[in-house]
N, C-alpha and C positions, 0 to 999 in steps of 0.2 A: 229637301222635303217637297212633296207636293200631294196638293189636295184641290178638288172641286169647289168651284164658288160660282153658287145664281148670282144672276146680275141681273135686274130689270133693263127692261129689252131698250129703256131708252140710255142709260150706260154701258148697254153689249153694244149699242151702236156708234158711240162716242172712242169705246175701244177698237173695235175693228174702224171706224176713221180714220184713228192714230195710228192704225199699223198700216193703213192703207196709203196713207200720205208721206210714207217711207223713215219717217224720223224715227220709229219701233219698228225693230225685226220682229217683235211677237206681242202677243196678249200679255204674256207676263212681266215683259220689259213695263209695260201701260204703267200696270199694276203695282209693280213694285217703283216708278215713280212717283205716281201717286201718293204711294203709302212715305217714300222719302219727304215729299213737300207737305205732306199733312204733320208729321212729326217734324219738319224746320217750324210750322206753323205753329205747330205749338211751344215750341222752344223759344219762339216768339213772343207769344202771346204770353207767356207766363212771366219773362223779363218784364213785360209791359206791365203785367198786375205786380208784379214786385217793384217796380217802380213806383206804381201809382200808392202801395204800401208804404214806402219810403216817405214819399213826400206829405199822406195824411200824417202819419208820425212826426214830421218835422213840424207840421203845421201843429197839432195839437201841441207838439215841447214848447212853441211861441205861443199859443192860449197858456197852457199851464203854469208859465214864467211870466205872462203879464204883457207880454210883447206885440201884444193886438190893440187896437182900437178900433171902434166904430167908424164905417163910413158910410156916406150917402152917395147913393148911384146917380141921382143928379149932378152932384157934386162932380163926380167922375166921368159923366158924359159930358156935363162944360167943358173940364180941363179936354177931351179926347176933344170935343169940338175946337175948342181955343188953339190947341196945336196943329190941327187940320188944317185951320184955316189962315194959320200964321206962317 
């Protein structure tokens, strides 16, 4: 398949860089890089927010069951100091 694609003139310049400094044979090599690491990016990114899914869920099954308590950040910056400095 192929088809045209504008590019603002400071991303046609970033293109022809990258074919200029030899590591692309062409513009569409660029391109279809690009487009590969934007899609690992997101395959990424979405592990990440399913992760972070995961673990509000665990957290709230430990509210839900009772298995939280209150703390003080005082409390908790002592002990961080108390071990710092022991």
């Amino acid at each position: 398949m192929s088809f045209n694609v504008s590019l603002p003139k400071e991303i046609e310049a970033q293109v022809r860089e990258h074919v200029a400094s030899g590591l692309y044979c062409s513009a569409s090599e660029v391109i279809r890089e690009a487009l590969r690491l934007l899609e690992a990016y997101h395959v990424v990114q979405q592990a990440q927010l399913n992760a972070l899914r995961a673990d509000i869920d665990t957290g709230m099954d430990d509210v839900n069951a009772g298995r939280v308590a209150s703390v003080s950040m005082a409390e908790i910056k002592l002990q961080g100091r108390r071990l710092r400095d022991s």
